[in-house]
mmCIF file of the C-alpha atoms, coordinates in Angstrom:
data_MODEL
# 
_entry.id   MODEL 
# 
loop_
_atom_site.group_PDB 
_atom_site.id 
_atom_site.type_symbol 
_atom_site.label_atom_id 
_atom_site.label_alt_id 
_atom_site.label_comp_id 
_atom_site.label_asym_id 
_atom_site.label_entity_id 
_atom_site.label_seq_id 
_atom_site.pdbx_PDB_ins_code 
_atom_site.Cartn_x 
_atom_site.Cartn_y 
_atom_site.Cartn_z 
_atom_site.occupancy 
_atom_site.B_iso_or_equiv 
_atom_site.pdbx_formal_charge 
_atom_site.auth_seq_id 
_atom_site.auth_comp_id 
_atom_site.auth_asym_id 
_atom_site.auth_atom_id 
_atom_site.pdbx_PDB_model_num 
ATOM 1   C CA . UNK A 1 1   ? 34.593  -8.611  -23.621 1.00 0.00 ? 1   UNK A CA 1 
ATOM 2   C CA . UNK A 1 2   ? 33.923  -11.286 -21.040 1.00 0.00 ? 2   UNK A CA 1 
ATOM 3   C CA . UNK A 1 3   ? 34.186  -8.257  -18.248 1.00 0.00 ? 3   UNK A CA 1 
ATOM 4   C CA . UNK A 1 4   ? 31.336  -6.302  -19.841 1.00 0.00 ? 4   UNK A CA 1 
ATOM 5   C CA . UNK A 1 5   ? 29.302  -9.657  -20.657 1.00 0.00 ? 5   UNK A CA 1 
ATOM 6   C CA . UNK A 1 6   ? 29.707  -10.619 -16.698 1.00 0.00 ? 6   UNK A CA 1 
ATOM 7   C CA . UNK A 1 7   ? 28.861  -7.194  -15.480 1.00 0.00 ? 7   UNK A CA 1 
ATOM 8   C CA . UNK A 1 8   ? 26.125  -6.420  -17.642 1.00 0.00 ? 8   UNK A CA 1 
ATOM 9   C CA . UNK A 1 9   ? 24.362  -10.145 -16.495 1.00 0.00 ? 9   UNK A CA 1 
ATOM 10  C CA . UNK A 1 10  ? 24.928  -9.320  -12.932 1.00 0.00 ? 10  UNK A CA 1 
ATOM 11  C CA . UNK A 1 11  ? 23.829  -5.915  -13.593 1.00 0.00 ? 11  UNK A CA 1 
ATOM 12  C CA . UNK A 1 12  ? 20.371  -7.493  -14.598 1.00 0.00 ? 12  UNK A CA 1 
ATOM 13  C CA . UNK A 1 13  ? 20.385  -9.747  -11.722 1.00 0.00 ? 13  UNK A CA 1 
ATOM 14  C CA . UNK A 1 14  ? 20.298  -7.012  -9.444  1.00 0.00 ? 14  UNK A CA 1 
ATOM 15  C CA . UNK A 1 15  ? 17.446  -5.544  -11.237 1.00 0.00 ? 15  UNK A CA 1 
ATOM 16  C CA . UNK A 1 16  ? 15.622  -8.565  -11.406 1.00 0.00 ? 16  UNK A CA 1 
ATOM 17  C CA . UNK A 1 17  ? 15.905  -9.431  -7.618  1.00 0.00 ? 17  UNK A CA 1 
ATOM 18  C CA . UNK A 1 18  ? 15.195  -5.640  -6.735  1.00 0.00 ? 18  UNK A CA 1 
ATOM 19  C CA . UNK A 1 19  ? 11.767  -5.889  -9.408  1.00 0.00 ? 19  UNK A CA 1 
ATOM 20  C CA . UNK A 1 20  ? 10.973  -9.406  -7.371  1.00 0.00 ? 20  UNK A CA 1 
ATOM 21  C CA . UNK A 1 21  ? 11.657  -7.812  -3.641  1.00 0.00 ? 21  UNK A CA 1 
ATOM 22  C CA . UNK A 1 22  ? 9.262   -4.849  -4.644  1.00 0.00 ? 22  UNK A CA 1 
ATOM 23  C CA . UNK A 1 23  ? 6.543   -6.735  -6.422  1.00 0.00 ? 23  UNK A CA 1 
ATOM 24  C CA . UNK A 1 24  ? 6.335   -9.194  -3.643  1.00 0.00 ? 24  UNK A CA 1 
ATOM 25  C CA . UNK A 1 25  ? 7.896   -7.187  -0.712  1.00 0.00 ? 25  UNK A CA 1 
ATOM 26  C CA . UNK A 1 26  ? 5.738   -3.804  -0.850  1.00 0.00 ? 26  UNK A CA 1 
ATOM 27  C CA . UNK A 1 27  ? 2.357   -5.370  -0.064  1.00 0.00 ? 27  UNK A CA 1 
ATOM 28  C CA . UNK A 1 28  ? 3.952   -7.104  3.243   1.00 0.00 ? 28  UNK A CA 1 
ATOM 29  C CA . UNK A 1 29  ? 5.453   -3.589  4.017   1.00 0.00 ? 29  UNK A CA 1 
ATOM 30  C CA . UNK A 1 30  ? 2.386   -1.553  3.700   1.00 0.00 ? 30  UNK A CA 1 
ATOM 31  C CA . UNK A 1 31  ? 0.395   -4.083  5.712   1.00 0.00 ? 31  UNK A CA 1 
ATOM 32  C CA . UNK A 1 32  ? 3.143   -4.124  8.292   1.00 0.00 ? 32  UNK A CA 1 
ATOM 33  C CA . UNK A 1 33  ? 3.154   -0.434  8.261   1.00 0.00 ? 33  UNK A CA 1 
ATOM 34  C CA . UNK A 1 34  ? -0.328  -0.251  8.364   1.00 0.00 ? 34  UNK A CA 1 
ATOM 35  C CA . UNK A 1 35  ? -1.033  -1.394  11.698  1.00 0.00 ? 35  UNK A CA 1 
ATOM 36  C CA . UNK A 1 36  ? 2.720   -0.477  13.274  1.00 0.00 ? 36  UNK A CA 1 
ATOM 37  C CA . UNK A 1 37  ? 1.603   3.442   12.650  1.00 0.00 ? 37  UNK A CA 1 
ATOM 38  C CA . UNK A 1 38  ? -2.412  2.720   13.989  1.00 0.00 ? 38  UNK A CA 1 
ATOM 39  C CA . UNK A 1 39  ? -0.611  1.477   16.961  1.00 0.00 ? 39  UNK A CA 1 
ATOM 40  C CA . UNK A 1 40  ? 1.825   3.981   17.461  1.00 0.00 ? 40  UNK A CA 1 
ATOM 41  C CA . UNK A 1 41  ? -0.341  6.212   19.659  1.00 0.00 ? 41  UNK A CA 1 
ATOM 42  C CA . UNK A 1 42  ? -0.724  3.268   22.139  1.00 0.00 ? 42  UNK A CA 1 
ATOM 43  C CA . UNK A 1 43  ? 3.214   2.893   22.107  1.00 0.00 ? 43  UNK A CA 1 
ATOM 44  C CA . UNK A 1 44  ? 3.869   6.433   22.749  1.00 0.00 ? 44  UNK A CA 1 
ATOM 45  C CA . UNK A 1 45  ? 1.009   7.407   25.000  1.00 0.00 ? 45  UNK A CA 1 
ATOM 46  C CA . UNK A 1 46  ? 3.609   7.950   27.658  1.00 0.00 ? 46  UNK A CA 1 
ATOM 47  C CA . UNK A 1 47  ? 5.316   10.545  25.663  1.00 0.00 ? 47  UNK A CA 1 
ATOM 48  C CA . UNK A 1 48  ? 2.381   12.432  23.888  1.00 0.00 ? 48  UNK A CA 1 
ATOM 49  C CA . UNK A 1 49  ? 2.981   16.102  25.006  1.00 0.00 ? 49  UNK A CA 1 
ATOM 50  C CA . UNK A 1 50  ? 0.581   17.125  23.032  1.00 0.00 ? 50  UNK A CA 1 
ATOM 51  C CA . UNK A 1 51  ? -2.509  16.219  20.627  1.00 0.00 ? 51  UNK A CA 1 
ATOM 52  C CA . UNK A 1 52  ? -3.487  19.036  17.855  1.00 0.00 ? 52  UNK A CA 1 
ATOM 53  C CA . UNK A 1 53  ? -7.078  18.803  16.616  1.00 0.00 ? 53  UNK A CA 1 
ATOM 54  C CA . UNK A 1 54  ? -7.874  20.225  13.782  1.00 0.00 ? 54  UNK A CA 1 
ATOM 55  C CA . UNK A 1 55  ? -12.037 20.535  13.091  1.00 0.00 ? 55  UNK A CA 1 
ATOM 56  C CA . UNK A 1 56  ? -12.284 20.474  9.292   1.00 0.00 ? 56  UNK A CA 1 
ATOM 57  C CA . UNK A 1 57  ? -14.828 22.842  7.079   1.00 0.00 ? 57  UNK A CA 1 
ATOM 58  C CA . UNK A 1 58  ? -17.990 20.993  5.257   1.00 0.00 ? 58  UNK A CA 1 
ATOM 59  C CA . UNK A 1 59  ? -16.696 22.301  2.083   1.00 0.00 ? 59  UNK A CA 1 
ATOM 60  C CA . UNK A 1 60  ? -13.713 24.739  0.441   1.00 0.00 ? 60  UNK A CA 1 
ATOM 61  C CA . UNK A 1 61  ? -9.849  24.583  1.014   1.00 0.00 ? 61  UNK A CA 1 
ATOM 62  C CA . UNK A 1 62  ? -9.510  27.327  3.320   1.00 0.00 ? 62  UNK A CA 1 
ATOM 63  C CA . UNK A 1 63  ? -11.465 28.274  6.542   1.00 0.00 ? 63  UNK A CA 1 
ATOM 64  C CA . UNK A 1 64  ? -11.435 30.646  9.468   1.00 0.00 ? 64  UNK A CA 1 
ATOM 65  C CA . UNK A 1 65  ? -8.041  28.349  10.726  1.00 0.00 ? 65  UNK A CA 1 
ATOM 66  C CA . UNK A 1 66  ? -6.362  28.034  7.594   1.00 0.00 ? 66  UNK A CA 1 
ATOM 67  C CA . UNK A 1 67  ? -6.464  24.869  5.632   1.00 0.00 ? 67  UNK A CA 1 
ATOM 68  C CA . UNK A 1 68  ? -4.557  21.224  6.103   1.00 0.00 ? 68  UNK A CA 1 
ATOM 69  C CA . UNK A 1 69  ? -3.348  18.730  3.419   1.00 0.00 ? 69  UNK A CA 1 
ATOM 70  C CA . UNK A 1 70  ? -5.832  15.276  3.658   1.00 0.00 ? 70  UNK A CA 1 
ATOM 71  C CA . UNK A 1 71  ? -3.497  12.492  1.841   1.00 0.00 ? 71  UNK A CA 1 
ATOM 72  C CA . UNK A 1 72  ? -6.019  10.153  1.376   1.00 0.00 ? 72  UNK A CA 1 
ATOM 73  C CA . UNK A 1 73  ? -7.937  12.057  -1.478  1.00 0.00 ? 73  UNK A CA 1 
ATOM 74  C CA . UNK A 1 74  ? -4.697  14.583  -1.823  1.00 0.00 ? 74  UNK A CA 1 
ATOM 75  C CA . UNK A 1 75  ? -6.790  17.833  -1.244  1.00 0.00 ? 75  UNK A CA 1 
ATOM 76  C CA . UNK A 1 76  ? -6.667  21.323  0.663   1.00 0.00 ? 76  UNK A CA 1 
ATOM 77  C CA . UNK A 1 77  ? -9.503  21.216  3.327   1.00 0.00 ? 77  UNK A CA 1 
ATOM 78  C CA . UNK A 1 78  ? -10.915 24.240  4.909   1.00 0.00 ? 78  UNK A CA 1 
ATOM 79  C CA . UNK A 1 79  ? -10.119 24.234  9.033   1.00 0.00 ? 79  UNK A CA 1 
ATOM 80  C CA . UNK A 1 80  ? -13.035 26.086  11.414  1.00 0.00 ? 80  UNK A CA 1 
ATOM 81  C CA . UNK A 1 81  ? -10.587 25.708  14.372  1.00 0.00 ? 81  UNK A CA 1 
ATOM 82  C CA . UNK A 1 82  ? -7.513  24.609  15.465  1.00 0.00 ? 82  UNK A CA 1 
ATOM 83  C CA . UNK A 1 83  ? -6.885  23.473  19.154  1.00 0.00 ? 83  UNK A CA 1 
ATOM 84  C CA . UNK A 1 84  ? -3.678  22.005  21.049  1.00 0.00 ? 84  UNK A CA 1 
ATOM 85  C CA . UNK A 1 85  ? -4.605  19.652  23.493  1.00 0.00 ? 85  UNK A CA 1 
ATOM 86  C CA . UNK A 1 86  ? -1.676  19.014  26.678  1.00 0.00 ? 86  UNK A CA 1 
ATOM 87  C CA . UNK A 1 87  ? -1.923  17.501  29.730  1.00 0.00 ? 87  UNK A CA 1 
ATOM 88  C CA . UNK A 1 88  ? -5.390  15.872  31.029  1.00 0.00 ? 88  UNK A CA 1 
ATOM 89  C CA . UNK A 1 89  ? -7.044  16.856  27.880  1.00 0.00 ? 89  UNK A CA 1 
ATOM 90  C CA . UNK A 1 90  ? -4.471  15.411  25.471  1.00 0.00 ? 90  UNK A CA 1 
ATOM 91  C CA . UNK A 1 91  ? -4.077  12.019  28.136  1.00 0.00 ? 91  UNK A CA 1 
ATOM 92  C CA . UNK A 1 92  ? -8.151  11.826  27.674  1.00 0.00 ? 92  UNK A CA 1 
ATOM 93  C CA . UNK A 1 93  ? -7.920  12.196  23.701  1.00 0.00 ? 93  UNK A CA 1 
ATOM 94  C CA . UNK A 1 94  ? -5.050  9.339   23.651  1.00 0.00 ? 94  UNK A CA 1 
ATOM 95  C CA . UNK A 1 95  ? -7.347  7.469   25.444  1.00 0.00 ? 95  UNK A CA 1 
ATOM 96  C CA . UNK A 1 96  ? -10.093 7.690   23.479  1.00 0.00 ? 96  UNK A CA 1 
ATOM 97  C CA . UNK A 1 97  ? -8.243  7.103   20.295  1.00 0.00 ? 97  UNK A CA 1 
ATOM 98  C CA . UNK A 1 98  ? -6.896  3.553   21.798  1.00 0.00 ? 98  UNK A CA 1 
ATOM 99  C CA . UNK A 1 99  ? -10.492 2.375   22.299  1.00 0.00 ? 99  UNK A CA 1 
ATOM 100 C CA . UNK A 1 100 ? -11.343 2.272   18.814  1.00 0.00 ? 100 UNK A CA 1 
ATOM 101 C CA . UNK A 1 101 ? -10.776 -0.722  17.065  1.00 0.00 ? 101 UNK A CA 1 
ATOM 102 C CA . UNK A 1 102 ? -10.256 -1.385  13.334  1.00 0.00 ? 102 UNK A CA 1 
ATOM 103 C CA . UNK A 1 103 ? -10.698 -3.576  10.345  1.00 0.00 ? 103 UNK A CA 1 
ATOM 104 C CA . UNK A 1 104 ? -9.032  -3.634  7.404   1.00 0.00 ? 104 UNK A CA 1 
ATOM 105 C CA . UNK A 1 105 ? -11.590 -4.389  5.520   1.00 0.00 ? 105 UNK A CA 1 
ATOM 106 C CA . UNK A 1 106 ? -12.253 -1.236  3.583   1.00 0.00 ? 106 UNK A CA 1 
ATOM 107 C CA . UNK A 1 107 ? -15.844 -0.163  3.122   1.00 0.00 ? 107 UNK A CA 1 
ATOM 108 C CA . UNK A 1 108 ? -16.099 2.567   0.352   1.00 0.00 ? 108 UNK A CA 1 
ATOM 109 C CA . UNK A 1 109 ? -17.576 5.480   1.812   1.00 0.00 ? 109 UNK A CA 1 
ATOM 110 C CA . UNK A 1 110 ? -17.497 9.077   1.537   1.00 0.00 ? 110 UNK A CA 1 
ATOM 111 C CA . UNK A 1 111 ? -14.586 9.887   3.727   1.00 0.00 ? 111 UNK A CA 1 
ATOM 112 C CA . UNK A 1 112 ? -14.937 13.707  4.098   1.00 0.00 ? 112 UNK A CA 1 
ATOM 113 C CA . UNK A 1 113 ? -13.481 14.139  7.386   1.00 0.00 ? 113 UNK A CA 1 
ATOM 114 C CA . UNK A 1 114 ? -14.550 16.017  9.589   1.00 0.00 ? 114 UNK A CA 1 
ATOM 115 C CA . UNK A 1 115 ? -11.461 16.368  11.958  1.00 0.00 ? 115 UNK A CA 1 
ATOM 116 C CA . UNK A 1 116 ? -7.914  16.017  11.864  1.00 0.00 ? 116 UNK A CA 1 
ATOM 117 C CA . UNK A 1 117 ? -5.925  14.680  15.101  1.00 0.00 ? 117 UNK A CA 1 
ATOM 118 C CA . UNK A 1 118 ? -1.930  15.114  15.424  1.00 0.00 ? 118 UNK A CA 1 
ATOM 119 C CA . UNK A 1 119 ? -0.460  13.294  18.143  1.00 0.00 ? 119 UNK A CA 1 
ATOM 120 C CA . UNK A 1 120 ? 2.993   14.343  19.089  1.00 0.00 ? 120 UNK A CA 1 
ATOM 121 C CA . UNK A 1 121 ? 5.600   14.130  21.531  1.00 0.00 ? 121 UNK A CA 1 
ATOM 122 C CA . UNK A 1 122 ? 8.189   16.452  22.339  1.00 0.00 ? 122 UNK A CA 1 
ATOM 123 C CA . UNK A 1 123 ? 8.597   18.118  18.751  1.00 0.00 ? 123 UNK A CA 1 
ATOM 124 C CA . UNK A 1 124 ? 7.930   14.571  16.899  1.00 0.00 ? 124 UNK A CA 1 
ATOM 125 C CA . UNK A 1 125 ? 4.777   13.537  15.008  1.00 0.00 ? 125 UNK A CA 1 
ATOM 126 C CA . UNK A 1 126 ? 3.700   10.462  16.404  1.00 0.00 ? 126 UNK A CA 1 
ATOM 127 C CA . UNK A 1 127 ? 0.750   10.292  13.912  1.00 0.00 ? 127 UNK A CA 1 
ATOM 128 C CA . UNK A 1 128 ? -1.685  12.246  11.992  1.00 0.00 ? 128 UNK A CA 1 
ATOM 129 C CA . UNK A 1 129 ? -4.834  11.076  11.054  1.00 0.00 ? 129 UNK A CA 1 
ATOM 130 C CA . UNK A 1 130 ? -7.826  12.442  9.376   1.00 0.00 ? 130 UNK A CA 1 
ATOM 131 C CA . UNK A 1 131 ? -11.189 11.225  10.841  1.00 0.00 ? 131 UNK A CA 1 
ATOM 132 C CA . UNK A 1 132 ? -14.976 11.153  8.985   1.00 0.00 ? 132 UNK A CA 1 
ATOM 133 C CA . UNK A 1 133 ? -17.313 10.068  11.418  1.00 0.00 ? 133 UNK A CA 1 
ATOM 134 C CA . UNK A 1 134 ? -20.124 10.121  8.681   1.00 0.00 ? 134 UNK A CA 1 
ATOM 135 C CA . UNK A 1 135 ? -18.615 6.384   6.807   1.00 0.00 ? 135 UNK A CA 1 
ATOM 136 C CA . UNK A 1 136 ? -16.378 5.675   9.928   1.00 0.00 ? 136 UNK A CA 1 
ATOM 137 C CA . UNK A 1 137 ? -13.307 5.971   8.022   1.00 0.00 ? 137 UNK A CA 1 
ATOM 138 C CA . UNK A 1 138 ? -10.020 7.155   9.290   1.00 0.00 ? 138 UNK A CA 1 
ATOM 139 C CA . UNK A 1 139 ? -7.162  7.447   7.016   1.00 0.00 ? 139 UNK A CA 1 
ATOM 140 C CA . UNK A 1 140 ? -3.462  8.560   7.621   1.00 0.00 ? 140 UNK A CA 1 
ATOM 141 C CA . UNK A 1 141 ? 0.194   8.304   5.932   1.00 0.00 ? 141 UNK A CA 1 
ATOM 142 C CA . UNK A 1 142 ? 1.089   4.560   6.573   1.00 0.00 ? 142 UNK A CA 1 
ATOM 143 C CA . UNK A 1 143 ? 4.615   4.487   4.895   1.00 0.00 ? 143 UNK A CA 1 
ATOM 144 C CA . UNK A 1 144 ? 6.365   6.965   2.094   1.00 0.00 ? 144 UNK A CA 1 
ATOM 145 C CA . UNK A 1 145 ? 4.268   7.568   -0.713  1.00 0.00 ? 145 UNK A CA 1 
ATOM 146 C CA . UNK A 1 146 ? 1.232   5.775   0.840   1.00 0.00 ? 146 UNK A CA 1 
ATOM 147 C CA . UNK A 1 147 ? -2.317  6.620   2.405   1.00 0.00 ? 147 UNK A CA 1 
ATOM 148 C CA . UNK A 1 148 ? -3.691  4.200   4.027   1.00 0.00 ? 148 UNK A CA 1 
ATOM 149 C CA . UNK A 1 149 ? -7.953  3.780   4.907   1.00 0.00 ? 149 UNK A CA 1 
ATOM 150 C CA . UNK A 1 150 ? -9.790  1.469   7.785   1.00 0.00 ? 150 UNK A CA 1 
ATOM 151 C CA . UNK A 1 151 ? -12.947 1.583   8.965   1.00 0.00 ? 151 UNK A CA 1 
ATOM 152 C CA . UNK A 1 152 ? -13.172 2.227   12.486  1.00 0.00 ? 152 UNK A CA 1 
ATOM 153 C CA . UNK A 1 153 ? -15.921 -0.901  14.274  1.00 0.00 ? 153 UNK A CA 1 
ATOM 154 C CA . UNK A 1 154 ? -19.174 0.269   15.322  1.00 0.00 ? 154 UNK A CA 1 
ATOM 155 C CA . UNK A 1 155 ? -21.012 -0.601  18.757  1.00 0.00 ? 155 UNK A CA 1 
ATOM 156 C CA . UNK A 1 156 ? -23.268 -2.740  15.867  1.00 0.00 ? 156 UNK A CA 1 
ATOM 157 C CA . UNK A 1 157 ? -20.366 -4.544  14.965  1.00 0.00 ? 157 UNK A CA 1 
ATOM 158 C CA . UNK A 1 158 ? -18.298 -4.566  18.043  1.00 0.00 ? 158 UNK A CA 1 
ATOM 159 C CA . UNK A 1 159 ? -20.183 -3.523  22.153  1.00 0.00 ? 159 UNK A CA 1 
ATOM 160 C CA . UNK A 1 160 ? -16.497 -2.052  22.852  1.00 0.00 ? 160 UNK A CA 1 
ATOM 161 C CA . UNK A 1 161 ? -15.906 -0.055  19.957  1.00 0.00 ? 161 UNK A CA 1 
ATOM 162 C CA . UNK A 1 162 ? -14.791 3.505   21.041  1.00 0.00 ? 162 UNK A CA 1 
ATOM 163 C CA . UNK A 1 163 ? -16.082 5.557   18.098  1.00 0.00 ? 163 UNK A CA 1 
ATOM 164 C CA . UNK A 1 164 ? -19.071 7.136   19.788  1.00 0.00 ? 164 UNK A CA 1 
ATOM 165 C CA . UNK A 1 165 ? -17.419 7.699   22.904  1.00 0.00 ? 165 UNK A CA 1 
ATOM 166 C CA . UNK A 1 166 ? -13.814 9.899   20.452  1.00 0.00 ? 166 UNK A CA 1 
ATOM 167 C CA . UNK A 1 167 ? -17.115 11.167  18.565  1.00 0.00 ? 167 UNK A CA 1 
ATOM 168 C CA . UNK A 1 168 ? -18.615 13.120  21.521  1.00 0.00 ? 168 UNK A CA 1 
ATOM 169 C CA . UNK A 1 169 ? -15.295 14.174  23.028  1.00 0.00 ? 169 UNK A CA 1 
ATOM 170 C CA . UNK A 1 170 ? -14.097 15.946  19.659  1.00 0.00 ? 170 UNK A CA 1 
ATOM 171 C CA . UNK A 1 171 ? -17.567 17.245  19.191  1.00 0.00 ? 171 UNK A CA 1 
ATOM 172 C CA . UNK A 1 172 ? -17.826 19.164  23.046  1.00 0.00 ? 172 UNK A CA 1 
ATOM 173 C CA . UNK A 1 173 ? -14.444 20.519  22.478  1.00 0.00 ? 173 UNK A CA 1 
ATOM 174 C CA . UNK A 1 174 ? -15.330 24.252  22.087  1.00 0.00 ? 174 UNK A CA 1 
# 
């Protein structure tokens, strides 16, 4: 009797702690994930064989190109065209990409993206993000089970901000 007593306290111990550790721990891990996968371009740039852009359709889930999966609102989306970047052009895209800066400070907008970037290297994703240029809102899958939005900083808000600069390099891309 005492056996069952002990093991059925310690098995609500464990559940307890585990309840604690995700209440408390999750929010710490998503904000840590967060800006360790925004950053993961800059730590791979060596090794980024290739950058896939995908330019999304205004409106339906299939286009010309097929159609891609955008996590943040968990819809099919329509893709005009679908290009694979290597060598100079990729190294220019993964350039562009680490001269925007972020904030975390989510501003509701309309996010309909209008592109869809997958940096990779080798046959590893490195990151895939989808981009609306219209409320300057990127979003991308941050950790399992989680979509993560930032607004990208505008030359208002920031002189260096990179957003015009990826803008007109994903819009000349034929």
């Amino acid at each position: 009797m005492k056996s069952k007593l002990y093991k059925t306290a310690l098995l609500l111990l464990l559940a307890s702690l585990v309840g604690v550790v995700a209440v408390f721990g999750w929010p710490q891990y998503v904000k840590h994930a967060e800006e360790s996968t925004l950053q993961s371009v800059a730590r791979h740039s060596h090794q980024i064989t290739a950058v896939e852009v995908l330019r999304l359709t205004e409106t339906g889930e299939t286009g010309p190109a097929g159609s891609v999966l955008v996590h943040y609102q968990d819809s099919r989306r329509g893709v005009a065209s679908r290009q694979t970047l290597v060598g100079q052009q990729a190294s220019d895209l993964v350039q562009h990409w680490g001269q925007v800066s972020f904030t975390d400070i989510y501003m509701a907008g309309c996010h309909e993206p209008g592109y869809v970037m997958r940096f990779v290297a080798g046959r590893q994703s490195i990151l895939e993000v989808a981009v609306c240029f219209q409320c300057q809102n990127v979003s991308w899958r941050s950790a399992p089970f989680t979509t993560s939005c930032f607004q990208m900083t505008t030359i208002a808000t920031d002189k260096k901000s990179g957003v015009e600069d990826l803008k007109t390099f994903l819009t000349q891309l034929p």
